[in-house]
mmCIF file of the C-alpha atoms, coordinates in Angstrom:
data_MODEL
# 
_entry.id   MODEL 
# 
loop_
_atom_site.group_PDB 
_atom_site.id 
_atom_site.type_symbol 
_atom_site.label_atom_id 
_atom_site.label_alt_id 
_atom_site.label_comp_id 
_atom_site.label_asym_id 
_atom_site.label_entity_id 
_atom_site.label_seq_id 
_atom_site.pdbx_PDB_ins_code 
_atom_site.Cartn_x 
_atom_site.Cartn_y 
_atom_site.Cartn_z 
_atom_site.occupancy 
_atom_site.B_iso_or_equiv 
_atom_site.pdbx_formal_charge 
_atom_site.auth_seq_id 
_atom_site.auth_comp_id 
_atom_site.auth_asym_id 
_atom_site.auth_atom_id 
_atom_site.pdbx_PDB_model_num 
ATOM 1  C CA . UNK A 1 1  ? 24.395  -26.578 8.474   1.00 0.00 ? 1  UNK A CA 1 
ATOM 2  C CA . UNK A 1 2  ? 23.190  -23.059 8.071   1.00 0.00 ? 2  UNK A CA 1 
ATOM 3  C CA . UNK A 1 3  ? 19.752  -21.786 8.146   1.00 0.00 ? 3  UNK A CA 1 
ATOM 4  C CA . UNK A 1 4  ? 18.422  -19.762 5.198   1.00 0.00 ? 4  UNK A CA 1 
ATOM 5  C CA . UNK A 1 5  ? 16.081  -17.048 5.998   1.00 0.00 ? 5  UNK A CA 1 
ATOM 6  C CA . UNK A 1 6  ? 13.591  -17.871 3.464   1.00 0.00 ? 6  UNK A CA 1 
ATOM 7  C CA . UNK A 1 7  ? 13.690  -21.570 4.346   1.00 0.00 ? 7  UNK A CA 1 
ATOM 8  C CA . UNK A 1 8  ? 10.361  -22.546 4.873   1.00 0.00 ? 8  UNK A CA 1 
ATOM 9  C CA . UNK A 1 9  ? 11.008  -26.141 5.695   1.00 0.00 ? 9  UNK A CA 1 
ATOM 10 C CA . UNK A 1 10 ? 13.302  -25.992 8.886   1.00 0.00 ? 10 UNK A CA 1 
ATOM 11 C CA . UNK A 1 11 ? 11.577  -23.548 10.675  1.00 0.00 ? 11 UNK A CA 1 
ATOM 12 C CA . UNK A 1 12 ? 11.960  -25.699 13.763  1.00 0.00 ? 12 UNK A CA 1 
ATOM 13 C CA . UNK A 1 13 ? 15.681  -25.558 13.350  1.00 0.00 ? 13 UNK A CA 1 
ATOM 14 C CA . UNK A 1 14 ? 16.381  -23.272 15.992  1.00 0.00 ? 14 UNK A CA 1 
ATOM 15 C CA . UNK A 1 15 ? 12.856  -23.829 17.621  1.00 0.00 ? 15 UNK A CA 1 
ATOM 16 C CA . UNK A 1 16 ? 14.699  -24.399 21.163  1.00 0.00 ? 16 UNK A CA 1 
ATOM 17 C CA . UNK A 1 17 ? 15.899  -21.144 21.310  1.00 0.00 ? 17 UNK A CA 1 
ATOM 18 C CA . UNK A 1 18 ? 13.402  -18.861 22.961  1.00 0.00 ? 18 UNK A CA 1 
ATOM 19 C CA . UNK A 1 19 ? 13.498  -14.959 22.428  1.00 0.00 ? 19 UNK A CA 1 
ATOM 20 C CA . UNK A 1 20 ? 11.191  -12.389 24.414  1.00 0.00 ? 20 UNK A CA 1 
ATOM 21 C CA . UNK A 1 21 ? 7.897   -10.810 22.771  1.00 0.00 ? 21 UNK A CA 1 
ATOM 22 C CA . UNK A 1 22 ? 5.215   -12.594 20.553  1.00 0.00 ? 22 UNK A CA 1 
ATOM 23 C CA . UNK A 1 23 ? 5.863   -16.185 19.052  1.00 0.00 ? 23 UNK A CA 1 
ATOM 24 C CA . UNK A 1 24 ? 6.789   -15.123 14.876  1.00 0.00 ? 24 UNK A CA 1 
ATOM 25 C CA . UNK A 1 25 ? 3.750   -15.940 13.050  1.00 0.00 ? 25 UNK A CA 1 
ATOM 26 C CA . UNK A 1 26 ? 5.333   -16.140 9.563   1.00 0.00 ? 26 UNK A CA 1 
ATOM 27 C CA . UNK A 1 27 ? 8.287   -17.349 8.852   1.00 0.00 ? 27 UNK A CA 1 
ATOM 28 C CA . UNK A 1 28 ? 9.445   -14.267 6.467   1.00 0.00 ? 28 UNK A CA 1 
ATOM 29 C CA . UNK A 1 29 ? 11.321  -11.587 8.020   1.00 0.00 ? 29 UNK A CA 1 
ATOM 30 C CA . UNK A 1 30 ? 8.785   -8.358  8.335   1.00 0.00 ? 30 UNK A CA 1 
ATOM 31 C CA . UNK A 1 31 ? 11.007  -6.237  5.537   1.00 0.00 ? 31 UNK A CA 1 
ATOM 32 C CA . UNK A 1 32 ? 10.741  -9.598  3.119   1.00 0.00 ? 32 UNK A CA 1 
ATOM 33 C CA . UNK A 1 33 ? 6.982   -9.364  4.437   1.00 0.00 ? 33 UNK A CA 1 
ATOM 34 C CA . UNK A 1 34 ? 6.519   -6.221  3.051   1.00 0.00 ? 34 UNK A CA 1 
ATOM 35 C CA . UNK A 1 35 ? 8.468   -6.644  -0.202  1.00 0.00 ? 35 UNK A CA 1 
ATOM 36 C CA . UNK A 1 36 ? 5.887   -9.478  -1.171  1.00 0.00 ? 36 UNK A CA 1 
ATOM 37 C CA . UNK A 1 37 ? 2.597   -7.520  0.024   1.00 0.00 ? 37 UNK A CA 1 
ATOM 38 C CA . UNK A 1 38 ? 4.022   -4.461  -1.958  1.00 0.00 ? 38 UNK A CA 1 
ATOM 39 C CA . UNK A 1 39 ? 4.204   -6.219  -5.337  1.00 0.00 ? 39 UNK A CA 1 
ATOM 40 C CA . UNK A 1 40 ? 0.801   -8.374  -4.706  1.00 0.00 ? 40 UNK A CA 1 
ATOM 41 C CA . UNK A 1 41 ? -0.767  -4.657  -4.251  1.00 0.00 ? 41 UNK A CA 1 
ATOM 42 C CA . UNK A 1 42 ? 0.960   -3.420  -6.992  1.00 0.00 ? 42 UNK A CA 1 
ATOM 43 C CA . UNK A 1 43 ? -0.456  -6.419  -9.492  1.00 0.00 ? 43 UNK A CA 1 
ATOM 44 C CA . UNK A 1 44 ? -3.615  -6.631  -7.872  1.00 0.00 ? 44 UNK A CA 1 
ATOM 45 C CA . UNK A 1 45 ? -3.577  -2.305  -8.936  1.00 0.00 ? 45 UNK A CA 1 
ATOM 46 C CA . UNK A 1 46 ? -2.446  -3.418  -12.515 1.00 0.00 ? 46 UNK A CA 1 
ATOM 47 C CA . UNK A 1 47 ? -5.080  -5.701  -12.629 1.00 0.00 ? 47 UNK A CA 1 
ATOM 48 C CA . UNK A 1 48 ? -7.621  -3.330  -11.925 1.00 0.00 ? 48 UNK A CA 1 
ATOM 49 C CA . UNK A 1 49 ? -6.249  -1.312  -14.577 1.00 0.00 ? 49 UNK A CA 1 
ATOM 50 C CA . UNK A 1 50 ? -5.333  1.235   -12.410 1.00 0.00 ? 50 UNK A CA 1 
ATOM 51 C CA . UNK A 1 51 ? -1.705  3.153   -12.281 1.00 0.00 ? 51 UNK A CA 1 
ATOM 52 C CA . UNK A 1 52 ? 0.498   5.095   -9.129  1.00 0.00 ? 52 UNK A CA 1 
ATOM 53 C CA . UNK A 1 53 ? 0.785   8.701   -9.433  1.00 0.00 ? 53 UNK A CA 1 
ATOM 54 C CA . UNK A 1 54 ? 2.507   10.549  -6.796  1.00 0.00 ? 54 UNK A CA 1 
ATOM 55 C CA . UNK A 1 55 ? 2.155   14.111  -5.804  1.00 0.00 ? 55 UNK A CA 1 
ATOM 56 C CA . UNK A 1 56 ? 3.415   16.573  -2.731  1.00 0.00 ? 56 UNK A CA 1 
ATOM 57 C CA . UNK A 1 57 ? 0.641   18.772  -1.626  1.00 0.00 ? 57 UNK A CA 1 
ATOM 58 C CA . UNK A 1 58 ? 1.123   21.210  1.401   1.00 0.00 ? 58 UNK A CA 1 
ATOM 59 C CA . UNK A 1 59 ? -0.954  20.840  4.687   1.00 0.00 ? 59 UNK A CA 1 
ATOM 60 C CA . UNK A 1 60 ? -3.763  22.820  4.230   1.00 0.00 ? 60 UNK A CA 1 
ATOM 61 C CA . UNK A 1 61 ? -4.306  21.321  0.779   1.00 0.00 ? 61 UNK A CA 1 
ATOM 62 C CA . UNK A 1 62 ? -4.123  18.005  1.927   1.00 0.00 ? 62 UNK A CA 1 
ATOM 63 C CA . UNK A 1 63 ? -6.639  18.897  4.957   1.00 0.00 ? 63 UNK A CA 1 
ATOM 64 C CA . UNK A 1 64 ? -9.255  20.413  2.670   1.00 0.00 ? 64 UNK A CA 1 
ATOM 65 C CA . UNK A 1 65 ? -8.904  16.992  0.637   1.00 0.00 ? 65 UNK A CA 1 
ATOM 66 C CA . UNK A 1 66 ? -9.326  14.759  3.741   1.00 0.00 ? 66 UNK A CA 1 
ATOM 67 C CA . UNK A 1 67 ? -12.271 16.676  4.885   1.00 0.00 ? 67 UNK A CA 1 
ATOM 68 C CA . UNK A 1 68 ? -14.528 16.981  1.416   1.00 0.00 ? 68 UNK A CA 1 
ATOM 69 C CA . UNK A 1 69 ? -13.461 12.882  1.198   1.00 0.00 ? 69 UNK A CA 1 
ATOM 70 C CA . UNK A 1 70 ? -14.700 12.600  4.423   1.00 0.00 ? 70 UNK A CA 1 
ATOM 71 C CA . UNK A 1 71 ? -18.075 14.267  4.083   1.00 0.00 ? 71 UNK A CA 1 
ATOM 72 C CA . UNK A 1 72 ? -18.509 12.729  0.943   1.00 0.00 ? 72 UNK A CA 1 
ATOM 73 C CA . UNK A 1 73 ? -17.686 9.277   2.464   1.00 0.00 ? 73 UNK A CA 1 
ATOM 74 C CA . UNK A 1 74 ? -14.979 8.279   -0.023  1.00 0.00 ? 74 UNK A CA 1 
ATOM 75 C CA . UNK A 1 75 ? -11.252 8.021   0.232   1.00 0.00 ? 75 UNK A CA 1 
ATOM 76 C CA . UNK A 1 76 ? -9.147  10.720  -0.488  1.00 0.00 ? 76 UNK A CA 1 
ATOM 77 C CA . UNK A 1 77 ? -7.690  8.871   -3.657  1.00 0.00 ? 77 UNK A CA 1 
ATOM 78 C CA . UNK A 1 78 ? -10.985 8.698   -5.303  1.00 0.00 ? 78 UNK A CA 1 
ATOM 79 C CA . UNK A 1 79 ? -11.854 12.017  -4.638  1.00 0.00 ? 79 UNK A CA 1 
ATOM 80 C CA . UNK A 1 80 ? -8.551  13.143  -6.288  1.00 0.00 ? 80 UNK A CA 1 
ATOM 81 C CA . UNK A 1 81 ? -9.452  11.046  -9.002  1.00 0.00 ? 81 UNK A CA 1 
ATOM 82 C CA . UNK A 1 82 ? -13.120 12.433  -9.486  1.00 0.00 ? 82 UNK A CA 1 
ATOM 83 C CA . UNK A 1 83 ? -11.668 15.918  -9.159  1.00 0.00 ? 83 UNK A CA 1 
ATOM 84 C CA . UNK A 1 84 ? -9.635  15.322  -11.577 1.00 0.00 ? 84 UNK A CA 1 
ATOM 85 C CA . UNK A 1 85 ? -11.459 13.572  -14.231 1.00 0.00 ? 85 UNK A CA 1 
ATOM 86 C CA . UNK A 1 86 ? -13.794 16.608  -13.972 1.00 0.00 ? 86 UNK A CA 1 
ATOM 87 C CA . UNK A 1 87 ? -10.982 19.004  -14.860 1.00 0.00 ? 87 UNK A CA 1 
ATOM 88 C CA . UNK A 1 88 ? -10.247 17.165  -17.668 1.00 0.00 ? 88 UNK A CA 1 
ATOM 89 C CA . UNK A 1 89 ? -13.806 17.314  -18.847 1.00 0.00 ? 89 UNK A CA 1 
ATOM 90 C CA . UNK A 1 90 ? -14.061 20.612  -18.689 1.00 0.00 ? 90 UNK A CA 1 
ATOM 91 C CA . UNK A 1 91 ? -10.635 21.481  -20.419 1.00 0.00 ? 91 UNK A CA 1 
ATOM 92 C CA . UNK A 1 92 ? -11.576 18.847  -23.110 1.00 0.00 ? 92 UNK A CA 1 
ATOM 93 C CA . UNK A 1 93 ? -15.073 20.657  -23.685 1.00 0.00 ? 93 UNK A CA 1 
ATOM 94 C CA . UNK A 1 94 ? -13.079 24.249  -24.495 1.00 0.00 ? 94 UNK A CA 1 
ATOM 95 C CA . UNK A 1 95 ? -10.536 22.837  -26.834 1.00 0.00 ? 95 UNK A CA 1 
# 
């Protein structure tokens, strides 16, 4: 009989056989692992209303950004978010 490697119900199939390093702790492989945290983050960010935006910034940019969110004790995502809700203020108050 084969194992499948989402089988949750024969994990102590091959339980005999012992392999070196920590015991497994969850019976998902750690890339299937991730797959399933990614998309809970992803609804739990839908839930919250809130959408992914991705940007490349070079070094020095993103160094100025880590060190304002830092003194300002926030993360660097919602100070890119304040900054830029402020720009859009602005621009919105010209037009």
């Amino acid at each position: 009989m084969a194992k499948e490697q989402t089988d949750r119900t024969t994990l102590d199939l091959f339980a005999n056989e012992r392999r070196p390093g920590r015991p497994k702790t969850n019976p998902l492989s750690r890339d299937e692992q991730l797959r399933i945290n990614k998309r809970n983050q992803l609804k739990r960010d839908k839930n919250r209303g809130l959408k992914r935006v991705e940007l490349k910034l070079n070094a020095d940019a993103v160094d100025a950004l880590n060190e304002l969110a830092e003194a300002r004790n926030i993360s660097r995502s919602e100070l890119i978010e304040e900054m830029l809700i402020a720009q859009l203020e602005t621009l919105r108050g010209q037009a």
